[in-house]
NUNU-378916 format. One line per 2 residues: their letters; for each residue x, y, z of C-alpha. Coordinates in nm, 2 decimals, padded with zeros to 4 digits, always signed. Layout:
<kelums>
A> X Y Z ~ ...
</kelums>
This chain:
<kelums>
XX> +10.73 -22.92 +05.48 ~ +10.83 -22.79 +05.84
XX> +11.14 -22.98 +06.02 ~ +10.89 -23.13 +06.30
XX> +10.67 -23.30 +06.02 ~ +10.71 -23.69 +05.94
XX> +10.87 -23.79 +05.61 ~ +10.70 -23.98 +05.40
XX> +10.68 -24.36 +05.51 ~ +10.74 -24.44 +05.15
XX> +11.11 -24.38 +05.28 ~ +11.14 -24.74 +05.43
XX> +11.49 -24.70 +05.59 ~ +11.56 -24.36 +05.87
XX> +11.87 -24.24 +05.94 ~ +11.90 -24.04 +06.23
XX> +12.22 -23.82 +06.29 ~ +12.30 -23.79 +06.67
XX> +12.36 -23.41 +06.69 ~ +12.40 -23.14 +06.92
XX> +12.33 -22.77 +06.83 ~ +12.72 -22.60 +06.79
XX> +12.82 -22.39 +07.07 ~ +13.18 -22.25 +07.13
XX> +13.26 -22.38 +07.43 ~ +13.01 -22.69 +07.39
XX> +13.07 -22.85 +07.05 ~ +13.38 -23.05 +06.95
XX> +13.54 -22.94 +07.25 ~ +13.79 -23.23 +07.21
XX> +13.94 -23.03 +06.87 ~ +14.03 -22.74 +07.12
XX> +14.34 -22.67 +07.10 ~ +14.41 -22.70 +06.79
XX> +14.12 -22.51 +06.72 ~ +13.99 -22.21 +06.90
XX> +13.64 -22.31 +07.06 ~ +13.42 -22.05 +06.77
XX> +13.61 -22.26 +06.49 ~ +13.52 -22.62 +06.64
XX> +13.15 -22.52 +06.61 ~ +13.20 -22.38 +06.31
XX> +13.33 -22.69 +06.22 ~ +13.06 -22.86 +06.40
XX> +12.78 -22.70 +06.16 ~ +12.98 -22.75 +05.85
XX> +12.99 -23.17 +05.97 ~ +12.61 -23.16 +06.02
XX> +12.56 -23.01 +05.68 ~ +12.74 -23.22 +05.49
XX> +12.60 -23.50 +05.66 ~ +12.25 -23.41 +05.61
XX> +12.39 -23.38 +05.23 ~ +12.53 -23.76 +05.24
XX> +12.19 -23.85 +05.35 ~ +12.01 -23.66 +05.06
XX> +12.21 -23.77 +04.79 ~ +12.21 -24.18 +04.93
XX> +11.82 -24.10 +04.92 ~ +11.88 -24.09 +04.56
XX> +11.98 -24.44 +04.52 ~ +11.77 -24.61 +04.76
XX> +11.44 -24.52 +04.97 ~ +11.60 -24.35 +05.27
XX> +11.43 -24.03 +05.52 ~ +11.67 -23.84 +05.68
XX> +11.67 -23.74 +06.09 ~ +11.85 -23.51 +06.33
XX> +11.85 -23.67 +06.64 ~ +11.95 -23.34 +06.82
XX> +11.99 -23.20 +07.14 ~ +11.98 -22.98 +07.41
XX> +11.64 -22.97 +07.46 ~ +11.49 -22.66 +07.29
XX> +11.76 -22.63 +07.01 ~ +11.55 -22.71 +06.73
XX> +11.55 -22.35 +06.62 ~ +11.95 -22.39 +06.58
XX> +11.86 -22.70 +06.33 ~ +11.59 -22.55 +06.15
XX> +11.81 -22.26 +06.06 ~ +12.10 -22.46 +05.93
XX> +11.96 -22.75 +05.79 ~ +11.73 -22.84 +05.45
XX> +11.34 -22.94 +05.53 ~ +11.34 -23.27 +05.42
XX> +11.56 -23.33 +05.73 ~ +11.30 -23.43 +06.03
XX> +11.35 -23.33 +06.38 ~ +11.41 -23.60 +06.69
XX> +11.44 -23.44 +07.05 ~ +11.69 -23.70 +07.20
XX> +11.86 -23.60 +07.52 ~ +11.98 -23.79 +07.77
XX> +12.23 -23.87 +08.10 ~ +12.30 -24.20 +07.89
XX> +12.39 -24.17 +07.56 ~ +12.29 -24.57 +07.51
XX> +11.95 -24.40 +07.63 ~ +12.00 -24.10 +07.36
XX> +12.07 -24.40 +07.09 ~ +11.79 -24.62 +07.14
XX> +11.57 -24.33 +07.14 ~ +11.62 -24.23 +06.80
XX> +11.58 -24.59 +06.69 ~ +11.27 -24.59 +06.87
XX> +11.13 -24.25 +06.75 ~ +11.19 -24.35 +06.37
XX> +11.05 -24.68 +06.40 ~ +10.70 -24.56 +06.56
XX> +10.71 -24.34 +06.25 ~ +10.65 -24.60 +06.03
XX> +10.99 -24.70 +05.89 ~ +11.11 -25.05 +05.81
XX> +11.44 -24.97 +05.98 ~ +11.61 -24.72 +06.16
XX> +11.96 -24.65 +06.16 ~ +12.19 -24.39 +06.39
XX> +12.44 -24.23 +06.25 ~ +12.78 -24.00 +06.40
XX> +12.82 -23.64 +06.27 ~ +13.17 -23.63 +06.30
XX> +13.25 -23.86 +05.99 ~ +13.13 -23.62 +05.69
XX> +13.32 -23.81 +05.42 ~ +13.20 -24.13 +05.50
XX> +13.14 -24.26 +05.14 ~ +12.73 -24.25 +05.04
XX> +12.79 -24.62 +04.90 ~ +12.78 -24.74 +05.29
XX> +12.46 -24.56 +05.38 ~ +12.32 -24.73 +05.04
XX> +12.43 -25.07 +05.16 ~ +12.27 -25.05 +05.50
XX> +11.94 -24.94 +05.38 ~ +11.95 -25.21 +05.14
XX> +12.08 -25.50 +05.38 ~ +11.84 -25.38 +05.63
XX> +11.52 -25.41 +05.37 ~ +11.60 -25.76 +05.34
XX> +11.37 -26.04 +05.52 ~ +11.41 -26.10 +05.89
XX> +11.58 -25.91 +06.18 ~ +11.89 -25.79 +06.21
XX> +12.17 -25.51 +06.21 ~ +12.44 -25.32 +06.05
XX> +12.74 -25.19 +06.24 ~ +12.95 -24.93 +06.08
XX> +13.29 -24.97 +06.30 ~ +13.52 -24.66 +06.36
XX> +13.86 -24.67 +06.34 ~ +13.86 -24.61 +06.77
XX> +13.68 -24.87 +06.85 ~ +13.32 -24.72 +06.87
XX> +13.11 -24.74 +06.59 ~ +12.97 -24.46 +06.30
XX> +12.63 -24.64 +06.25 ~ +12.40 -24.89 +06.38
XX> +12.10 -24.97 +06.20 ~ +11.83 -25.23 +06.35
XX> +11.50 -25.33 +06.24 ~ +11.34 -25.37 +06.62
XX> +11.40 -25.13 +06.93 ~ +11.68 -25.41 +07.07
XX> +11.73 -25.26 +07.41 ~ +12.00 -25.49 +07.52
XX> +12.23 -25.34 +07.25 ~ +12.28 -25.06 +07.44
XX> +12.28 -25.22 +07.80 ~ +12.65 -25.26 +07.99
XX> +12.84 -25.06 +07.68 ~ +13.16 -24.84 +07.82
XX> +13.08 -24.53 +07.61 ~ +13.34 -24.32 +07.44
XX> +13.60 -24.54 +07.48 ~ +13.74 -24.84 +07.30
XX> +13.53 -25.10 +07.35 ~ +13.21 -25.02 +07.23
XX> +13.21 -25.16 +06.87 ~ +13.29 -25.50 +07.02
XX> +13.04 -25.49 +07.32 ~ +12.76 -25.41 +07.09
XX> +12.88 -25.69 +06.91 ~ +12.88 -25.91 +07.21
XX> +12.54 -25.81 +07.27 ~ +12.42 -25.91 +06.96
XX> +12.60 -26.26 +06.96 ~ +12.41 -26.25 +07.34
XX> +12.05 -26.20 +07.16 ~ +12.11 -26.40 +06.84
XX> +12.08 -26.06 +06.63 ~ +12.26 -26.10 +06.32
XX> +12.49 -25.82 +06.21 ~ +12.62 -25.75 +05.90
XX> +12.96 -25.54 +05.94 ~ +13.07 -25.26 +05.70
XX> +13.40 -25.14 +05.65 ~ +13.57 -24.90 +05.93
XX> +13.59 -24.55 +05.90 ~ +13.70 -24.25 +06.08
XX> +13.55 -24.02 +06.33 ~ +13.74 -23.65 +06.36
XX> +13.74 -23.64 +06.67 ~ +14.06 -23.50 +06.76
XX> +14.38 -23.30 +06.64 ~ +14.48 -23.65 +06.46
XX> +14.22 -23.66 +06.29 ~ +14.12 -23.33 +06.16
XX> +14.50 -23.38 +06.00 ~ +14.37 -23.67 +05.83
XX> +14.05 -23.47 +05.73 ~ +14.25 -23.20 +05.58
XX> +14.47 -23.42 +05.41 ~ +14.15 -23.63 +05.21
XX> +14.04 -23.29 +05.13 ~ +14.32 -23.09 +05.02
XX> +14.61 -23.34 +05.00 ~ +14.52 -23.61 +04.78
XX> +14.49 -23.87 +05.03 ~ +14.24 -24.17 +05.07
XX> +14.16 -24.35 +05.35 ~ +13.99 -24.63 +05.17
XX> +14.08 -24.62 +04.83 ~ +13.87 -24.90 +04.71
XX> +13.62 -24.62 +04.81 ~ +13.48 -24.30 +04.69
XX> +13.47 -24.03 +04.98 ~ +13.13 -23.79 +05.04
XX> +13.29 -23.45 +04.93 ~ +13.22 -23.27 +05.23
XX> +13.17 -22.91 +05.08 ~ +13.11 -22.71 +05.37
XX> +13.38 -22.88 +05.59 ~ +13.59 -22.87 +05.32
XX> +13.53 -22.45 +05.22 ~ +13.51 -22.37 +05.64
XX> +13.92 -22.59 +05.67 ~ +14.01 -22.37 +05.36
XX> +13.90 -22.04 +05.52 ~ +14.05 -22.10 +05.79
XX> +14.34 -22.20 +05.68 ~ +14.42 -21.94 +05.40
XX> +14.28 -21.67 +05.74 ~ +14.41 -21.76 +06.01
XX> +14.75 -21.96 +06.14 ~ +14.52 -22.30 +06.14
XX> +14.85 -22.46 +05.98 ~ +15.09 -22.38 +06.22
XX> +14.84 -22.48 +06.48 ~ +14.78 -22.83 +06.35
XX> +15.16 -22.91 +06.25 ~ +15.23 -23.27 +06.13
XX> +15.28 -23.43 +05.77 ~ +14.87 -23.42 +05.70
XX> +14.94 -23.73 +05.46 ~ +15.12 -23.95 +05.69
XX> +14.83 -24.13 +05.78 ~ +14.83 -24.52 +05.62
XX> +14.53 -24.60 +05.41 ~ +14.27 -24.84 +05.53
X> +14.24 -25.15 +05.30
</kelums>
């Protein structure tokens, strides 16, 4: 099955990642320094496989297509190179990134899913059990949503049964607030939303400390939760940390972090 086909509708819940085609220079350009701008889209290819993997193995436990809601424009070729072909191809590009979102859910719902769910590519040990629990929540009876709050204040995921524009309206992208504006707009269009635990987006030097201490160290951030093992993200921080001076660049105590309740 080619990347531009449809899944099957059978798969009632889509999860779309929100992805752009790595670039040095253009991808996770917030990770430079302490990486060098070839290793953050490295690392940026590594996230989106191990995502698409997360997707693959929730589809396992629950009916569940999987999406790459990518862009620029004309970088499917990038995706189809570095990604399995059970992962479907969504062209979403725009000024507005509530514009880019809404898209997506828009694009999988006039496929035929139930649901349609976006989800970050910078969080690839989210644990599988959360993608489960949305597709399942969302397959119940009447509207509603699921919010996957990040540890910054924006959100991982958003799943919603119906194109709610207003979701996206009046939101202050990448910053703070944007977990509790689209909860605002929610309460504003009596949409229920059920709220999964917070997780964390590595987004910056912080955070890929954190990453490599899940992976290397021994550390949790949830505990009460088993971790995605993120096999490519995990191999790529090992390469280049065993390659290159990686660990002098990041610094820190990688396990100082607290872990989330």
């Amino acid at each position: 099955m080619k990347q531009s086909e449809q899944p099957p509708a059978s798969a009632s819940c889509g999860i779309a990642v929100m992805a752009k085609a790595s670039a040095p220079g253009r991808t996770k350009t917030r990770l430079v320094p302490p990486l060098t701008p070839g290793e953050a889209a490295e690392l940026n290819t590594a996230f989106l496989k191990d995502v698409a993997h997360n997707i693959a193995v929730a589809a396992e436990l629950i009916p569940i297509a999987g999406y790459m809601a990518y862009g620029p424009p004309g970088s499917n070729a990038f995706f189809e190179s570095v990604l399995p072909a059970s992962i479907g191809l969504l062209e979403s590009w725009y000024p507005d990134f509530g514009d880019c979102l809404l898209s997506a859910i828009s694009q999988i719902l006039d496929r035929g899913h139930v649901s349609a769910v976006v989800l970050n590519s910078d969080s690839p040990t989210l644990p599988t059990a959360l993608l489960a629990e949305t597709a399942e929540v969302l397959a119940r009876p009447g509207d509603r949503a699921v919010l996957g709050p990040s540890t910054d204040g924006g959100y991982y995921l958003l799943g919603l049964k119906a194109p709610h524009r207003r979701l996206f309206e009046d939101v202050a992208w990448s910053t703070e607030h944007v977990a509790r504006q689209t909860l605002e707009r929610a309460v504003e269009i009596g949409l229920d939303v059920h709220v999964l635990p917070a997780w964390y987006d590595v987004d910056d030097a912080e955070a890929l400390r954190m990453l490599r201490a899940e992976l290397y160290e021994g550390w949790s951030f949830a505990p009460r939760m088993q971790a995605h093992r993120a096999l490519h993200s995990e191999r790529l921080i090992r390469a280049l940390l065993t390659g290159s001076d990686l660990a002098r660049r990041l610094g820190g105590a990688a396990g100082a972090p607290v872990a989330a309740e």
